[in-house]
N, CA, C and O atoms as CSV, one atom per row, in Angstrom:
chain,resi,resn,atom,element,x,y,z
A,1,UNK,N,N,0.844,-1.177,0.000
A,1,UNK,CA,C,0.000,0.000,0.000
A,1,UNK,C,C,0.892,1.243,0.000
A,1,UNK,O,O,1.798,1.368,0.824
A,2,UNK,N,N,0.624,2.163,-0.935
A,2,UNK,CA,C,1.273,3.212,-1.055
A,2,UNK,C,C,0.216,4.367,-0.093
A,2,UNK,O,O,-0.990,4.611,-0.092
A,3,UNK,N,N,1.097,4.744,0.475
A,3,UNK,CA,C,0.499,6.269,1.491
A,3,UNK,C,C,1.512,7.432,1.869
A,3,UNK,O,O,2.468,7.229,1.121
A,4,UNK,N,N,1.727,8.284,2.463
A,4,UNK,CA,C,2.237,9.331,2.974
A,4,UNK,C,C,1.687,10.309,4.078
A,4,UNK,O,O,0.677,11.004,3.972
A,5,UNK,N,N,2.367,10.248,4.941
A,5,UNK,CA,C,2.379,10.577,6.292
A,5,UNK,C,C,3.004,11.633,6.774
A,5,UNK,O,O,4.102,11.347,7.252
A,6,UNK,N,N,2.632,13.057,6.841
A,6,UNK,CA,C,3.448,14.222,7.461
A,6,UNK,C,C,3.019,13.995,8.840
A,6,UNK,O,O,1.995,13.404,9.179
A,7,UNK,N,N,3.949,14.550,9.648
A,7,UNK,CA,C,2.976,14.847,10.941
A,7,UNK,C,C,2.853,15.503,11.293
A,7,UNK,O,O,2.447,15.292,12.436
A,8,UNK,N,N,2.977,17.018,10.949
A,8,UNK,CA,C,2.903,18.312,11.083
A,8,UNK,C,C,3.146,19.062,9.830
A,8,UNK,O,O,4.229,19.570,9.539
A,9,UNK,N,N,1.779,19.114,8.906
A,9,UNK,CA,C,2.047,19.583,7.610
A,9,UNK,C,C,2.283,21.430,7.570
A,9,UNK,O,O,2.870,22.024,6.665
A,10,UNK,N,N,1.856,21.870,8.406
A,10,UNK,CA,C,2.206,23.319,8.556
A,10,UNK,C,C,3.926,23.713,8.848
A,10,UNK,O,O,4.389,24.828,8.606
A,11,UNK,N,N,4.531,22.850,9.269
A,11,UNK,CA,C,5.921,22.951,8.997
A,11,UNK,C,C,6.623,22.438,8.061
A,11,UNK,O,O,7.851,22.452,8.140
A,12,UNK,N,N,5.709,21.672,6.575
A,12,UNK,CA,C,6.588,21.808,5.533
A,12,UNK,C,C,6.450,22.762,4.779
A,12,UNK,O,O,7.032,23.145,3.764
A,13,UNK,N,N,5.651,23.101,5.349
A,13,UNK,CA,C,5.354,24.740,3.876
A,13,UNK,C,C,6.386,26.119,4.284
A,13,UNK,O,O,6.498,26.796,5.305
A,14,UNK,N,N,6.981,26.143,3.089
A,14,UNK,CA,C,7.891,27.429,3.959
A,14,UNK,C,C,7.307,28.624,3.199
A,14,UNK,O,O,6.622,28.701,2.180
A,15,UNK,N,N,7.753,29.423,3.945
A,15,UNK,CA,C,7.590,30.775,3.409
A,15,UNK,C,C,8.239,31.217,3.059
A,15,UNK,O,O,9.150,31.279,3.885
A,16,UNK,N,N,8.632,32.007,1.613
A,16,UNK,CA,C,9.502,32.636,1.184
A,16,UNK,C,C,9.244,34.224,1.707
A,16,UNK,O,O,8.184,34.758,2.033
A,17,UNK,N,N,10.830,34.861,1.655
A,17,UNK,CA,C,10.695,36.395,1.928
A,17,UNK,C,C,10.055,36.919,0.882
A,17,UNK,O,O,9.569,38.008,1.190
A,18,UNK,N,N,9.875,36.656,-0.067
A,18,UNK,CA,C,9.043,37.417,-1.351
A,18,UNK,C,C,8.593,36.201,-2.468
A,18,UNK,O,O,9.138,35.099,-2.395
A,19,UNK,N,N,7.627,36.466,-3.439
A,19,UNK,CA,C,6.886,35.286,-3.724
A,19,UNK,C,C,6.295,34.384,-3.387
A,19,UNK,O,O,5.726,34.421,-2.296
A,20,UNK,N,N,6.219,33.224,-4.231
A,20,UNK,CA,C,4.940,31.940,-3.619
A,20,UNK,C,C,6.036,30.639,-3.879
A,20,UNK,O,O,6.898,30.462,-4.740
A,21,UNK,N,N,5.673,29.991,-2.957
A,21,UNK,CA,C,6.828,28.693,-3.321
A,21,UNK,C,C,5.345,27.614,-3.150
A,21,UNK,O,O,4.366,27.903,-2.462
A,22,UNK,N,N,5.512,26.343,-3.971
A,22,UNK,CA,C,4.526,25.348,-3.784
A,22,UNK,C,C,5.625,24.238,-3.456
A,22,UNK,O,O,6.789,24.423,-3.812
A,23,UNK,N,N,5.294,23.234,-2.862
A,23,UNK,CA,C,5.497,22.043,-2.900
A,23,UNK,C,C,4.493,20.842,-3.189
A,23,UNK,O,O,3.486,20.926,-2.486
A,24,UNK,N,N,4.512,19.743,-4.048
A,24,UNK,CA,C,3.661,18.914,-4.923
A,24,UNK,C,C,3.768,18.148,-3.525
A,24,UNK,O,O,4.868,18.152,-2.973
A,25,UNK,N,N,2.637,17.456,-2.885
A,25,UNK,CA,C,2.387,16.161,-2.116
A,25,UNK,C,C,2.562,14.859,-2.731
A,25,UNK,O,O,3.387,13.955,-2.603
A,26,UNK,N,N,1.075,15.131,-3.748
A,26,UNK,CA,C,0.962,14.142,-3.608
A,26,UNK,C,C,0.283,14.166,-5.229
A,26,UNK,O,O,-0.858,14.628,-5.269
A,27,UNK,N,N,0.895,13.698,-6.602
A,27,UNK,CA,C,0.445,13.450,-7.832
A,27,UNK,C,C,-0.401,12.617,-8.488
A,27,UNK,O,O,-0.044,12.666,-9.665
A,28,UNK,N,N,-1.335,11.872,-8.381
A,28,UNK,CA,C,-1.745,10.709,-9.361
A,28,UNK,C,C,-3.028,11.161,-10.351
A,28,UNK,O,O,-3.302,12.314,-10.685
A,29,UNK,N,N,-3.876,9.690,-10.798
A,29,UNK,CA,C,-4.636,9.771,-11.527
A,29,UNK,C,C,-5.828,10.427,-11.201
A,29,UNK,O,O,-6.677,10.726,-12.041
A,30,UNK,N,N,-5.962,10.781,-9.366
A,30,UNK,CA,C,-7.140,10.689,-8.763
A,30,UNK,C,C,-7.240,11.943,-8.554
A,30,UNK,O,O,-8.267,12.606,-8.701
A,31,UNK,N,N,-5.475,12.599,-7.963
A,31,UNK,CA,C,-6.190,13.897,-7.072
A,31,UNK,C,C,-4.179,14.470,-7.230
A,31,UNK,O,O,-3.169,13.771,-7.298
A,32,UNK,N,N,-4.394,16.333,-7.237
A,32,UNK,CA,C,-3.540,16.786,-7.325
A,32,UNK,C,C,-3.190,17.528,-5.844
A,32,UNK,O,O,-4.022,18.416,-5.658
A,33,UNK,N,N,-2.076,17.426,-4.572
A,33,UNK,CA,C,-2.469,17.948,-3.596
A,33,UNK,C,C,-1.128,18.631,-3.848
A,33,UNK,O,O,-0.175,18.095,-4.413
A,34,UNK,N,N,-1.167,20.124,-3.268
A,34,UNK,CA,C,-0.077,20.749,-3.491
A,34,UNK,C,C,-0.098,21.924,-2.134
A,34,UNK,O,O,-1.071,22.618,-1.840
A,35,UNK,N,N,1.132,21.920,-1.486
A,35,UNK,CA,C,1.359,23.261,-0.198
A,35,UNK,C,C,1.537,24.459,-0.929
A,35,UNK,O,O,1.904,24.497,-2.104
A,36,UNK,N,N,1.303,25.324,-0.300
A,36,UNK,CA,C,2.013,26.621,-0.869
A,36,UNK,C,C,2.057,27.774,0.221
A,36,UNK,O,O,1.134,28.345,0.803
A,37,UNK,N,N,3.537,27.940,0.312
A,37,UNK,CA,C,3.699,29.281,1.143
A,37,UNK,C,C,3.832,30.312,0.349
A,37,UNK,O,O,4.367,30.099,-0.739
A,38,UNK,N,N,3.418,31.588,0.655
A,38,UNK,CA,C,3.062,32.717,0.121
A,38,UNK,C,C,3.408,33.833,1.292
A,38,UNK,O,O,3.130,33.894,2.489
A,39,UNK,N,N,4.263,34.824,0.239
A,39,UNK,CA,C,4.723,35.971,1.421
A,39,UNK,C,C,3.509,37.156,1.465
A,39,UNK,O,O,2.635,37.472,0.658
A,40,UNK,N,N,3.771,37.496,2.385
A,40,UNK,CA,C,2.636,38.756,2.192
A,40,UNK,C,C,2.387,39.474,0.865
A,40,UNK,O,O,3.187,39.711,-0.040
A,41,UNK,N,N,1.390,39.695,0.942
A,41,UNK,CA,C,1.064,41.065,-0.609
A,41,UNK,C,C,1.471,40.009,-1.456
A,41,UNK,O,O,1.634,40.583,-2.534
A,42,UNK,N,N,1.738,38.798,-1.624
A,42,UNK,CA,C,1.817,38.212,-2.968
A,42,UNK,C,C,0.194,37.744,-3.533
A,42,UNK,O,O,-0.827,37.785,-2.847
A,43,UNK,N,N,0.253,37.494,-4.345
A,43,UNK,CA,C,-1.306,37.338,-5.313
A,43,UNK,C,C,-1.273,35.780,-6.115
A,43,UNK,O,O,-0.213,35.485,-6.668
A,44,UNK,N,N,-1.966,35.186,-6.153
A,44,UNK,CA,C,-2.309,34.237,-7.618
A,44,UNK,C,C,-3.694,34.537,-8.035
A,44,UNK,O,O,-4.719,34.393,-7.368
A,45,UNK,N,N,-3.515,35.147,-9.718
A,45,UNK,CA,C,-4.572,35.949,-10.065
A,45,UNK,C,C,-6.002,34.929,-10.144
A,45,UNK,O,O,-6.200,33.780,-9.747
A,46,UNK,N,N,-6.783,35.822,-10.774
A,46,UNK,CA,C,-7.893,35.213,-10.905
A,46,UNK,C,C,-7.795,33.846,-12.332
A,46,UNK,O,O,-7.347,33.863,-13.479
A,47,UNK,N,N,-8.266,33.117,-11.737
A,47,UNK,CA,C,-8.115,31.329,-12.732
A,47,UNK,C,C,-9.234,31.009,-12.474
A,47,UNK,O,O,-9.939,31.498,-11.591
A,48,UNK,N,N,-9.610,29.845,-13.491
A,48,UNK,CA,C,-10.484,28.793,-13.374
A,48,UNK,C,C,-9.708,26.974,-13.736
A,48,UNK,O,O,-8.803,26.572,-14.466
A,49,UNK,N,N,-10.635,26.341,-12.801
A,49,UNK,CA,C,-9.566,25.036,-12.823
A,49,UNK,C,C,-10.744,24.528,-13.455
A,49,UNK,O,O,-11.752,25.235,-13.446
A,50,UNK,N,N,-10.768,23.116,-14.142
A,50,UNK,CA,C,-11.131,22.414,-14.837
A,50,UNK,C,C,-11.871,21.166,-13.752
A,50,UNK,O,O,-12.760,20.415,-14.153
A,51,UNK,N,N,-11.420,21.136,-12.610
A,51,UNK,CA,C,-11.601,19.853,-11.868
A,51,UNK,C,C,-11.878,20.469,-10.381
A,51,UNK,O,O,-11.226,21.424,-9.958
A,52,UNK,N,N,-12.897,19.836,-9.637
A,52,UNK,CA,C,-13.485,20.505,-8.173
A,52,UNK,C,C,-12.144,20.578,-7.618
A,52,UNK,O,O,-11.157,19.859,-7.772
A,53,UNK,N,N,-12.420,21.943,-6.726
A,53,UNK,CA,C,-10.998,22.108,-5.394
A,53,UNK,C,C,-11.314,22.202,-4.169
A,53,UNK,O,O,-12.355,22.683,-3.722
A,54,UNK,N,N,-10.240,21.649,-3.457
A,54,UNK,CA,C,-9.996,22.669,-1.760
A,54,UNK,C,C,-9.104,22.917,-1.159
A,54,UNK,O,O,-8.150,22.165,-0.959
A,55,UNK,N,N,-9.244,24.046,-0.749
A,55,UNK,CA,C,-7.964,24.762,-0.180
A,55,UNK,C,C,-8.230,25.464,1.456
A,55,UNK,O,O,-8.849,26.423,1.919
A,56,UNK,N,N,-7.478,24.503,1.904
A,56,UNK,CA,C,-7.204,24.583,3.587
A,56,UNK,C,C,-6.111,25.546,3.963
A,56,UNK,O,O,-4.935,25.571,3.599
A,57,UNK,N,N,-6.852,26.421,4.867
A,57,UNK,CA,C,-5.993,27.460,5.069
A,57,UNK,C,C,-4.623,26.622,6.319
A,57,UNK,O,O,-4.778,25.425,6.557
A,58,UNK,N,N,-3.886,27.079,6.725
A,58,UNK,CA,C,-2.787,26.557,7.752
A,58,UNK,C,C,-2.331,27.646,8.087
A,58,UNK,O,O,-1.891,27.429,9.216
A,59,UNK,N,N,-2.148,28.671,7.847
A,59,UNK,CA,C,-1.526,29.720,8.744
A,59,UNK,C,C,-1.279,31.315,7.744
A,59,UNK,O,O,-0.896,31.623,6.616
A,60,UNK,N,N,-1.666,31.848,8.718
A,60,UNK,CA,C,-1.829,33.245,7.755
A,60,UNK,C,C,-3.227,34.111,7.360
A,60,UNK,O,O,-4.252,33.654,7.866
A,61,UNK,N,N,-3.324,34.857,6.832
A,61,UNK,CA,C,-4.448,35.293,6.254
A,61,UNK,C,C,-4.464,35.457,5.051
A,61,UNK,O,O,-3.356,35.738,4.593
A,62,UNK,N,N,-5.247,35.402,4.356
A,62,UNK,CA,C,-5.565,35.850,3.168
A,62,UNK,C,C,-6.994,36.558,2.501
A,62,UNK,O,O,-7.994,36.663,3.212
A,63,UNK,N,N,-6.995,36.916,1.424
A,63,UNK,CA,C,-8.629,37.421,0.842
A,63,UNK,C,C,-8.888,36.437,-0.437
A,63,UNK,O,O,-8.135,36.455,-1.411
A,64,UNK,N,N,-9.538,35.945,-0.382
A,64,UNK,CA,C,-9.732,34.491,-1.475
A,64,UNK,C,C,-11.396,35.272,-2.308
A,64,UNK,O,O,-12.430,35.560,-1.706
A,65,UNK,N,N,-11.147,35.409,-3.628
A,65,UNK,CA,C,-12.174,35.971,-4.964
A,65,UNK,C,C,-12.737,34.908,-5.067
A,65,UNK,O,O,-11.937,34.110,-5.556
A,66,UNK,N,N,-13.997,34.296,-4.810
A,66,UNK,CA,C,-15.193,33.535,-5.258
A,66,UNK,C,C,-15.746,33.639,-6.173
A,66,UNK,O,O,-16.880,34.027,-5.893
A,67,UNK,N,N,-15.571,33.469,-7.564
A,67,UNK,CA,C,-16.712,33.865,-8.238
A,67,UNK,C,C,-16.533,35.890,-8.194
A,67,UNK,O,O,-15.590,36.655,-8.393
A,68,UNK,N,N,-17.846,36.054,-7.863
A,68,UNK,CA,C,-18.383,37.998,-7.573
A,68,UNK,C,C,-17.765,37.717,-6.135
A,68,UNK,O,O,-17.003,38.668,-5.958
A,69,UNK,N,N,-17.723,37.099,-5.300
A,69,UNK,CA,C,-17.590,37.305,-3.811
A,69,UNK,C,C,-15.896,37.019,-3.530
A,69,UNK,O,O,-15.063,36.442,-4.229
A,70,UNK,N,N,-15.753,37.892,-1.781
A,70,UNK,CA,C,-14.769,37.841,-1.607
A,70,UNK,C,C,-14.535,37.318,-0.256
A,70,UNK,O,O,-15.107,38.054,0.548
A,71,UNK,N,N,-13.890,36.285,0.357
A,71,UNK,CA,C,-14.075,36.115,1.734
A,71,UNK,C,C,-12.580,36.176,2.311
A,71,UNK,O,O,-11.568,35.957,1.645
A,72,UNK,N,N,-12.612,36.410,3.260
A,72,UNK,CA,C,-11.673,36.378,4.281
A,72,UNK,C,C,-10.917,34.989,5.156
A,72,UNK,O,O,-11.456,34.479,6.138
A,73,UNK,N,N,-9.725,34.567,4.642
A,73,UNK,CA,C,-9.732,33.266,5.360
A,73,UNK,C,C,-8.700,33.033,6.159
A,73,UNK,O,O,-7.752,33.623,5.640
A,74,UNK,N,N,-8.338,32.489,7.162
A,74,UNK,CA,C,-7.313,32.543,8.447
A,74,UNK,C,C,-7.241,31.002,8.691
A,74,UNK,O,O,-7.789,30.091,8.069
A,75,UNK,N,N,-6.623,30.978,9.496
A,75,UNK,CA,C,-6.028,29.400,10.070
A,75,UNK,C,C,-7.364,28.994,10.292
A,75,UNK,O,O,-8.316,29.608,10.772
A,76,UNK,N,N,-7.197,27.218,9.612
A,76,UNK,CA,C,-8.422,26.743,9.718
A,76,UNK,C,C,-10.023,26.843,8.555
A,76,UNK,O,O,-11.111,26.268,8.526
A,77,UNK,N,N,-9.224,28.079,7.615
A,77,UNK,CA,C,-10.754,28.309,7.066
A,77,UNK,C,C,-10.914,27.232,5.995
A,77,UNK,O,O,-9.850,26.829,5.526
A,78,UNK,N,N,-11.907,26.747,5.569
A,78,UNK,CA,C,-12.155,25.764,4.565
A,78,UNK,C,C,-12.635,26.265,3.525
A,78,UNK,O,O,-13.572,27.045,3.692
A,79,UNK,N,N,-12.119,25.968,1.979
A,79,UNK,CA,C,-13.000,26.945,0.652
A,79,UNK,C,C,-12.948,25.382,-0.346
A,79,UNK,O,O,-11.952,24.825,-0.805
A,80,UNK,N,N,-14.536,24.937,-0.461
A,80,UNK,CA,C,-14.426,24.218,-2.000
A,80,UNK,C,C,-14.718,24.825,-2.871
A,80,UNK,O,O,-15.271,25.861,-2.501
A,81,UNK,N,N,-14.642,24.737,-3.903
A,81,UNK,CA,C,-14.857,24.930,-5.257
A,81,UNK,C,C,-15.040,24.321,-6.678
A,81,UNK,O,O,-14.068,24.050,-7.384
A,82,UNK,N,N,-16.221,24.135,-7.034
A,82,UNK,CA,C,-16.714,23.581,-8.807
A,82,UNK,C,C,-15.959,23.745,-9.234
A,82,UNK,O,O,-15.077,24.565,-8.982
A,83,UNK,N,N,-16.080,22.808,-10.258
A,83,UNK,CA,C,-15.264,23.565,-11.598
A,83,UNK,C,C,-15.451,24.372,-12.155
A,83,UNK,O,O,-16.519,24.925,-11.892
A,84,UNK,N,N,-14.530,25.046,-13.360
A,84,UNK,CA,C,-14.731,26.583,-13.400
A,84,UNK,C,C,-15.081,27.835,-12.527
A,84,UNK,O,O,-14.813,28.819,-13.217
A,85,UNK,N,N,-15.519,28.183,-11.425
A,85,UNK,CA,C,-15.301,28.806,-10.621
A,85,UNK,C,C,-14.039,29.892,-10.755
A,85,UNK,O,O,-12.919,29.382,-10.717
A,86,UNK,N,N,-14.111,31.249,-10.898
A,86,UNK,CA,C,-13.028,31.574,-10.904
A,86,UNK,C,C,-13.180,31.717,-9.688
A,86,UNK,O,O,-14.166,31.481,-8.990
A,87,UNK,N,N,-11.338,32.448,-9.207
A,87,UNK,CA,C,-11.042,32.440,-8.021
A,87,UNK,C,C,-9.456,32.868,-8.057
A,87,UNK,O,O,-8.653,32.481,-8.906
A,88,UNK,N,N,-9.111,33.937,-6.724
A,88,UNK,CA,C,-7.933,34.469,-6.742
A,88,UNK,C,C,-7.441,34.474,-5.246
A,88,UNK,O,O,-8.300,34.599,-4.373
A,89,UNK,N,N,-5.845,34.321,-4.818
A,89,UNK,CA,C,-5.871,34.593,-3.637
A,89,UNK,C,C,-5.068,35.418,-3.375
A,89,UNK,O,O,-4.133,35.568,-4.163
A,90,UNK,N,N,-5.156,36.306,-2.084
A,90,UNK,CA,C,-3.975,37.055,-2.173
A,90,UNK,C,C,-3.858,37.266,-0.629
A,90,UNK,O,O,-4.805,37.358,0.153
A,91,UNK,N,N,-2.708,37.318,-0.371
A,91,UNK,CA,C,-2.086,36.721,1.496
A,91,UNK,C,C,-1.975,38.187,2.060
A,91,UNK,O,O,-1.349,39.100,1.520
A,92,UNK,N,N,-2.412,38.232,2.780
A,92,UNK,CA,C,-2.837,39.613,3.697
A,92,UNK,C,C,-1.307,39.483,4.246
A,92,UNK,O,O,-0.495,40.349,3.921
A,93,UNK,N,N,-0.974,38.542,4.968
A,93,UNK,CA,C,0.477,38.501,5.849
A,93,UNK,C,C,0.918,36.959,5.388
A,93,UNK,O,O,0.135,36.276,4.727
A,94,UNK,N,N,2.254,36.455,5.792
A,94,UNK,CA,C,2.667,35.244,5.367
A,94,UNK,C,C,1.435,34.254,5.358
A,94,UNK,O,O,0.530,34.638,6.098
A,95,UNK,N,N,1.228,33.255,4.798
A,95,UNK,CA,C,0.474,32.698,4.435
A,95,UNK,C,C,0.761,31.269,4.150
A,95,UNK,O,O,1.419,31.162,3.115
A,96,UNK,N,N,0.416,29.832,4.875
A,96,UNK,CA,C,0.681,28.929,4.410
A,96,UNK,C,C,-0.877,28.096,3.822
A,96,UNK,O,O,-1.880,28.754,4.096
A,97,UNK,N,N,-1.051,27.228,3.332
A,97,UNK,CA,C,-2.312,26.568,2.272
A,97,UNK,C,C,-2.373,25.692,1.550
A,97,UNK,O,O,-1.806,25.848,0.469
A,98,UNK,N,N,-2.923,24.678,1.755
A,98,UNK,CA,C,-2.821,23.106,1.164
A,98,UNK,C,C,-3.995,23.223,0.130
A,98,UNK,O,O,-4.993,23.581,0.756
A,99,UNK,N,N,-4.238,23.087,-1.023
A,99,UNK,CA,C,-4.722,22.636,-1.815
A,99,UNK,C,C,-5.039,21.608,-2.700
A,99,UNK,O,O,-3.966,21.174,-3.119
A,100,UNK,N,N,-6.145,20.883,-3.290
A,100,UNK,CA,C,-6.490,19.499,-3.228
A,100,UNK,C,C,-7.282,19.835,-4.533
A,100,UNK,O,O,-8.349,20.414,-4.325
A,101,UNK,N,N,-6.991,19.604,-5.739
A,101,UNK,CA,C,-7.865,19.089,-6.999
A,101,UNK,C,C,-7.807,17.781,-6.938
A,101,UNK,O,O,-6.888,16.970,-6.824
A,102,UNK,N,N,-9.646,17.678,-7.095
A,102,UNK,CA,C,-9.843,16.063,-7.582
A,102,UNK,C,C,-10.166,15.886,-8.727
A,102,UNK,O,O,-11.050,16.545,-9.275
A,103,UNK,N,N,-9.521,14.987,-9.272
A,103,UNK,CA,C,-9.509,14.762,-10.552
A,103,UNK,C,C,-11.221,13.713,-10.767
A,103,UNK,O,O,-11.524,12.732,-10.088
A,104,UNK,N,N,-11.823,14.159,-11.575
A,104,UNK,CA,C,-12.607,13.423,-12.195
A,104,UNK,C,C,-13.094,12.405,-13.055
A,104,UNK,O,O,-13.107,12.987,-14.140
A,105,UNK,N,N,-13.601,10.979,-13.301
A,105,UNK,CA,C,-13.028,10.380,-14.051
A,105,UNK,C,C,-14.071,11.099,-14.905
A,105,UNK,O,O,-15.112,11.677,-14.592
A,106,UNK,N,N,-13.224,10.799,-16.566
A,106,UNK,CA,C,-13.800,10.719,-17.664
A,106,UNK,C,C,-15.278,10.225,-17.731
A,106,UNK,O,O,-15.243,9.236,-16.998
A,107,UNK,N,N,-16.328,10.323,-18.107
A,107,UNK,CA,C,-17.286,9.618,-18.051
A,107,UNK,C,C,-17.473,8.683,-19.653
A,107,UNK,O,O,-17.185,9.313,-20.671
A,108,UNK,N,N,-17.897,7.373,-19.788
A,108,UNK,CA,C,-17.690,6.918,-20.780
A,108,UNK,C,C,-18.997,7.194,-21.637
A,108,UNK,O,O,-19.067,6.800,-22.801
């Protein structure tokens, strides 16, 4: 059985002094999970993904673009998201954030 085990995932995400750094978890057919530390005032603009998301906040703040809406999210906050959905984030102060696309199967 293949698995992976952090035991304190808020201390692999680092923060850079300027920019966004990601680190890939976890790759396959099923699901894309990826960390990302983010320095303050950094941004990832507005996108749309192709496949449902979620993104778990871990430390920091940020202002996350919904669609028209804008929410506020801090340690702990939870955001899913449809597909297509746009959506932008941008880190009020350092910022760490796990994110999770699930991949969908094809339908035959």
């Amino acid at each position: 059985m293949n698995y992976k085990y952090l035991a304190d995932l808020s201390s692999e995400a680092a923060i850079p002094v300027k920019g966004i750094l990601s680190q890939v978890l976890q790759k396959d057919d099923s699901v894309n999970i990826t960390l990302f530390g983010m320095a303050a005032e950094e941004e990832i603009s507005s996108h749309s993904a192709p496949t449902p998301a979620i993104i778990y906040f871990l430390d920091g703040e940020a202002s996350v673009q919904l669609g028209d809406d804008t929410v506020h999210a801090k340690p702990g906050s939870f955001v899913f998201m449809p597909p297509q959905l746009p959506h932008a984030i941008r880190a009020e102060m350092p910022t760490k954030m796990l994110l999770v696309q699930i991949k969908v199967p094809a339908k035959a």
